[in-house]
C-alpha positions as CSV (number, residue, x, y, z in Angstrom):
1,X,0.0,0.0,0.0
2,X,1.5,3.8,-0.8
3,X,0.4,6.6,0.2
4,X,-0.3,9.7,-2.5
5,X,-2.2,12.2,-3.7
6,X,-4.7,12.4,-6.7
7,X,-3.7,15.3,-9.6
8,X,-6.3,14.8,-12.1
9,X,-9.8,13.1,-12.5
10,X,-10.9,12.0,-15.7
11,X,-14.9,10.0,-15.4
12,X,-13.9,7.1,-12.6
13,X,-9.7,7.1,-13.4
14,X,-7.9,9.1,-11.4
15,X,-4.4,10.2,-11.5
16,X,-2.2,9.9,-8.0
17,X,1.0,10.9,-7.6
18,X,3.6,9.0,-5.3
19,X,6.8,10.7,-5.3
20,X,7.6,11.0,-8.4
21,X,5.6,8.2,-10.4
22,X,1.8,8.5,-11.5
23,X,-0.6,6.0,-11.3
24,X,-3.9,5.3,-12.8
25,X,-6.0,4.2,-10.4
26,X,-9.7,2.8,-10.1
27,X,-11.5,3.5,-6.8
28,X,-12.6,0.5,-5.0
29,X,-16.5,-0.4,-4.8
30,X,-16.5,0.6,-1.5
31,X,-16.1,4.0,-1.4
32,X,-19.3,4.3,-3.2
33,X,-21.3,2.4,-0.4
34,X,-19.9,5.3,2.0
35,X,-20.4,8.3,-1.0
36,X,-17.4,9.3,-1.0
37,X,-16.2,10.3,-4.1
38,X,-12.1,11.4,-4.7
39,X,-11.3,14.7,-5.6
40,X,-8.3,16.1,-6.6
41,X,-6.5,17.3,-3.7
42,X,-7.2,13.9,-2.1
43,X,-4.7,12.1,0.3
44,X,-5.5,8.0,-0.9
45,X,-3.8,4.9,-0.2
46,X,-3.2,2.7,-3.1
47,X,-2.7,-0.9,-3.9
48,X,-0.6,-1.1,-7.1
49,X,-2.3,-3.5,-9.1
50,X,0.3,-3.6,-11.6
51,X,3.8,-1.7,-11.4
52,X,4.6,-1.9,-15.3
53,X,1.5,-0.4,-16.2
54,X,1.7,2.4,-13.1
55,X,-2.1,1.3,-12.6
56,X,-3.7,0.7,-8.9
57,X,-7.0,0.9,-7.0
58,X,-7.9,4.0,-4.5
59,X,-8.1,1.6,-1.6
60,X,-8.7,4.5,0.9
61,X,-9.5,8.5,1.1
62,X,-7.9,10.1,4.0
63,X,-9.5,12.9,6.1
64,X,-10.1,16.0,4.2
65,X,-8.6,19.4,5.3
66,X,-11.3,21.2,3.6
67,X,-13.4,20.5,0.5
68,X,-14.4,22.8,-2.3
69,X,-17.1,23.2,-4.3
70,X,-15.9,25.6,-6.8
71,X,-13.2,24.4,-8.2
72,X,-14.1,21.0,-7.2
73,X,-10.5,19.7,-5.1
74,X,-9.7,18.9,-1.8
75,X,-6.9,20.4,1.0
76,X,-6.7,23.3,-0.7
77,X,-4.0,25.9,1.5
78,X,-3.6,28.6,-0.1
79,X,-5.8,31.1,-3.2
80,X,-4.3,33.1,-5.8
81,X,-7.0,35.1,-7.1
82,X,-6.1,36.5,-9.9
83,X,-7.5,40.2,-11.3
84,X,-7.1,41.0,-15.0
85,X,-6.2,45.3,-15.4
86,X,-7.7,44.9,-19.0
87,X,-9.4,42.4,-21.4
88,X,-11.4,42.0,-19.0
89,X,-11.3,44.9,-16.6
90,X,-11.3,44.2,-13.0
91,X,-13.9,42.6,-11.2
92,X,-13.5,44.0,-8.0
93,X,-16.8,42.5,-6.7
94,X,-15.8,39.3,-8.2
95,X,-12.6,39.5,-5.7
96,X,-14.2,40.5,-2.8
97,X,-16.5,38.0,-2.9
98,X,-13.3,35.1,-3.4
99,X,-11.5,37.0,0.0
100,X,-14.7,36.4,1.7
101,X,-14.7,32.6,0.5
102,X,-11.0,32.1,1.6
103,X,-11.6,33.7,4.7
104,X,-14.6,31.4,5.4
105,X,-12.7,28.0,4.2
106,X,-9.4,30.0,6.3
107,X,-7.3,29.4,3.5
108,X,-4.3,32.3,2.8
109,X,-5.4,34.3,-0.4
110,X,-3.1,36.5,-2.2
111,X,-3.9,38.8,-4.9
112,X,-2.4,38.6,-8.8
113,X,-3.1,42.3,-10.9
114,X,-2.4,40.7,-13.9
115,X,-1.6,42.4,-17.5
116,X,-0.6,45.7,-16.4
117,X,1.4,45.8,-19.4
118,X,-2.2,47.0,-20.6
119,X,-3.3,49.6,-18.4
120,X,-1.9,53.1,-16.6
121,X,0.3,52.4,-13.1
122,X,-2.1,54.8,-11.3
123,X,-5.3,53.0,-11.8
124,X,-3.0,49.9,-10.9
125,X,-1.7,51.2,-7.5
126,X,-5.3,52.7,-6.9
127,X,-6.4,48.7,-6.7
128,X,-3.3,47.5,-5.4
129,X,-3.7,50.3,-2.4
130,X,-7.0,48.8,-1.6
131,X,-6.2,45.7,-0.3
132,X,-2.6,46.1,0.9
133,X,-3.7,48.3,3.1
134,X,-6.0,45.6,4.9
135,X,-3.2,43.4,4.9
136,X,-3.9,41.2,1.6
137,X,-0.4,40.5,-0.1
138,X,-0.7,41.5,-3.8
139,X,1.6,41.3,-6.8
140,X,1.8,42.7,-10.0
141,X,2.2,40.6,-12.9
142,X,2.4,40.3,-16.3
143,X,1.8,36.9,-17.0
144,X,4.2,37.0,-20.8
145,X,6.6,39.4,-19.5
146,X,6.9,40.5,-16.0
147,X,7.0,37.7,-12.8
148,X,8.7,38.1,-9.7
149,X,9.2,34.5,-9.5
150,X,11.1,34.5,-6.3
151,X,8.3,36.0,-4.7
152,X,6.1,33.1,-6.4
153,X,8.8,30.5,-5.1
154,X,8.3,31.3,-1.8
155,X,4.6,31.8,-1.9
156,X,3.8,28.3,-3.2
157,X,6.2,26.8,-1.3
158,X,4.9,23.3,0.9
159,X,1.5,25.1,0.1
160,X,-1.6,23.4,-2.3
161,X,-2.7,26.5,-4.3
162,X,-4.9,27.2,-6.4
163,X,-5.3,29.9,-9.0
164,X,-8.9,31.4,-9.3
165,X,-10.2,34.3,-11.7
166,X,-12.8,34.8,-14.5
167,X,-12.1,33.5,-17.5
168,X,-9.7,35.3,-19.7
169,X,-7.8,37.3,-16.7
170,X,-4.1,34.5,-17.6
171,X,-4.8,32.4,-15.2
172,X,-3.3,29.4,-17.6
173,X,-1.0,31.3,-19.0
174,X,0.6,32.2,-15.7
175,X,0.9,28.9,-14.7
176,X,2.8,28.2,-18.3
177,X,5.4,30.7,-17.4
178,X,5.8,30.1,-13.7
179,X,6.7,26.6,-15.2
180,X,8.7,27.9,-18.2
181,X,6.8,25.0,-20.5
182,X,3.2,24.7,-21.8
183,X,1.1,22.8,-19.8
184,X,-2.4,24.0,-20.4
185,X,-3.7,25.9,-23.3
186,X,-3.7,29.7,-22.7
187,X,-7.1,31.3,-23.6
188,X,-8.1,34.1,-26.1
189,X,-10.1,37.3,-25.4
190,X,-13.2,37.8,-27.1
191,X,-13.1,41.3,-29.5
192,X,-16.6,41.5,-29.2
193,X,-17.2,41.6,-25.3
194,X,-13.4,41.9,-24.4
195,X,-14.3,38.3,-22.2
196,X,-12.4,35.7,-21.8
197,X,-13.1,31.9,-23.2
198,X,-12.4,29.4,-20.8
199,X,-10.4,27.0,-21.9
200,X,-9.4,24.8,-18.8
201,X,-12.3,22.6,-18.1
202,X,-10.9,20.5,-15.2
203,X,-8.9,21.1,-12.0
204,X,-5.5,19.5,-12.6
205,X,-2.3,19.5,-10.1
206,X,0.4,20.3,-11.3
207,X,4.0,19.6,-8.7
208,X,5.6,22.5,-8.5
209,X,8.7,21.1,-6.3
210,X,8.4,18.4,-3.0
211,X,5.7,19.5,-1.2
212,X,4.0,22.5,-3.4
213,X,1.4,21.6,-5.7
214,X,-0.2,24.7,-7.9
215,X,-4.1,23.8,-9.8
216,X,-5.2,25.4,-12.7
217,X,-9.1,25.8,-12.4
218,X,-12.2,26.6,-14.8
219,X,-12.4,30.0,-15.0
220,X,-16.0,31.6,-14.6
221,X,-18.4,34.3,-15.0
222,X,-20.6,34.0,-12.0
223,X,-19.5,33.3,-8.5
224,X,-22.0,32.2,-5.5
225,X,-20.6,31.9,-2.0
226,X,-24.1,30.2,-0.7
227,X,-21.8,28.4,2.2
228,X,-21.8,32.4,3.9
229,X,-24.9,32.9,6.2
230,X,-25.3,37.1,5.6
231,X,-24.8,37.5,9.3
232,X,-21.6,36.2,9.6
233,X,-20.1,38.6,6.1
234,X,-19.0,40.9,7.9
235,X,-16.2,38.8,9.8
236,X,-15.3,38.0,6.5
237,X,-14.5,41.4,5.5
238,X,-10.8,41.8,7.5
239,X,-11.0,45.2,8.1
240,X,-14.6,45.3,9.6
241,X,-13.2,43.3,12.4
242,X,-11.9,46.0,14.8
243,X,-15.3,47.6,14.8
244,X,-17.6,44.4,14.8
245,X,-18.4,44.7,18.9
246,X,-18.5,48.5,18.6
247,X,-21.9,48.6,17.2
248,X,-24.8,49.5,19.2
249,X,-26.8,46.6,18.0
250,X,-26.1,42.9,18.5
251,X,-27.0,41.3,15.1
252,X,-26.0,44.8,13.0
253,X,-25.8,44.4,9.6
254,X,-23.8,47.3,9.0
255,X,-26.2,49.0,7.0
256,X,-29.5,50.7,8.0
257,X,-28.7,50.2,11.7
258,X,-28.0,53.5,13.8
259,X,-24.8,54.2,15.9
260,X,-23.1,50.9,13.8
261,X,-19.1,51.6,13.9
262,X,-18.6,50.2,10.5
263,X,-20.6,52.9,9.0
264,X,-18.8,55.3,11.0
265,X,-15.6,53.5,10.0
266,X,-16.4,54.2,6.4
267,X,-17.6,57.7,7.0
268,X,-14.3,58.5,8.5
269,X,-12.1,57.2,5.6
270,X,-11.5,53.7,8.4
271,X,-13.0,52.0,5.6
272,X,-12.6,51.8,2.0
273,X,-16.5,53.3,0.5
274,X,-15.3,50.8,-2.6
275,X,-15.2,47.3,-0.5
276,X,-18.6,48.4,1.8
277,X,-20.6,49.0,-1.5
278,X,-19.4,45.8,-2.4
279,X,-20.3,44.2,1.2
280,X,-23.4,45.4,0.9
281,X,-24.1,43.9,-2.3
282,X,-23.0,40.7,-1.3
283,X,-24.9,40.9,1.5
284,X,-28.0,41.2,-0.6
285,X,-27.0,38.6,-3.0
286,X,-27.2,36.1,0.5
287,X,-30.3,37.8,1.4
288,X,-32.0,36.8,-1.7
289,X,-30.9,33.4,-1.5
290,X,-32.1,32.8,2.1
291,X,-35.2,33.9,1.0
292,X,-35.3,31.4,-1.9
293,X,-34.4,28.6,0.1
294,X,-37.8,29.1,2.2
């Protein structure tokens, strides 16, 4: 029996790696009976059925870290969400809603302000102001000419990442260079919209060095964070926190209440007015779907 972890899933084959050999493996009947399925990201024990071949059965799935839902993977440690300056033009509600994903899954999330080969350095500090001054890490990048890779060394270093975005902000294309070789096709922007296409269809592992594994994931044009109750956004929001108990109210949303120290926060300049809008229209986005569950 040896120990690995799946990279790829393709219908009921899965890829694990062990070290550094790759084995296609089955999973065994009984994982069914206990529905449990393996995701990529998956810890499994396998019994090599036949070495020549590299093919074995998943004989067990070991306890999961976290699990995902969007991308579909397992033991997940770290995001890289990645914002395109141009073709397409940021989605900064996009973002804030992935920070207040990571947050709730307590996975590290960096920020990626890709292509700024295409756009103006002020209306890229303006962004990158935003959330280094909350405490998010971001890095510039330009995914076919610019990459602080030493920085990207270190940050993916004994860390599962992932890289998540819309589709058409490089996301594939970043990976390609980090690796200096093509390993998934790179995506095209639409003239017509200026959107992307997505091109990666799967969530695929790819070993970056011993312990460091980076995923490329389906890009997309909608994001949902329906695992978020609207009470608890707000703690999701970093910089909210040091006002949270402040409020006059227990149970303030933070936006119609009276005397509510996040307001005041944002009245004050405490608070970016950009990321409350966008709190605010998150929060309504859970509202509604509360109110579609009943």
């Amino acid at each position: 029996m040896s120990k690995g972890i799946i990279t790829c899933t393709s219908s009921n084959l899965y890829q694990v790696s062990i070290k550094n050999e790759t084995y296609n493996c089955l999973a065994r009947g009984k994982l069914k009976k206990e529905k449990v399925s393996p995701l990529v990201g998956d810890y499994v024990e396998i019994k090599v059925t036949d070495e020549n071949k590299k093919e074995g059965v998943i004989e067990q799935i070991y306890k999961r870290k976290n699990e995902l839902k969007r991308p579909k993977m397992a033991n997940l440690t770290q995001l890289i969400l990645v914002v395109s300056m141009k073709m397409p033009k940021p989605d900064l509600l996009l973002l804030d809603k992935q920070l207040a994903f990571a947050s709730h899954l307590g996975l590290k999330a960096v920020i990626f302000l890709n292509k700024i080969d295409l756009e103006e350095e002020k209306n890229i500090k303006k962004i990158e102001k935003i959330y280094k001054n909350i405490g998010y890490e971001v890095i510039q990048t330009n995914a076919k000419g610019y990459l602080p890779l030493e920085n990207i060394k270190e940050l993916l270093k004994n860390n599962i990442t992932a890289f998540a975005g819309n589709s058409g902000v490089g996301k594939s294309t970043l990976l390609n260079s980090i690796f200096n070789k093509q390993l998934t096709e790179e995506g095209i922007i639409s003239n017509k919209n200026q959107k992307g296409k997505n091109t990666t269809t799967a969530v695929t592992l790819y070993k970056y060095d011993k312990n460091s594994y980076l995923a490329d994931t389906p890009g997309f044009a909608t994001f949902e964070i329906t695992e978020i109750l609207k009470e608890e956004l707000s703690h999701h929001f970093v910089e909210f926190n040091t006002y949270l108990k402040k409020c006059e109210f227990l149970g303030c949303s933070h936006i119609k209440e009276q005397n509510c120290e996040v307001k005041k926060a944002v009245e004050e300049g405490k608070i970016s007015n950009y990321r409350y809008e966008n709190y605010i229209k998150i929060y309504e986005e859970l509202k509604k779907q509360e109110e579609r569950k009943w």
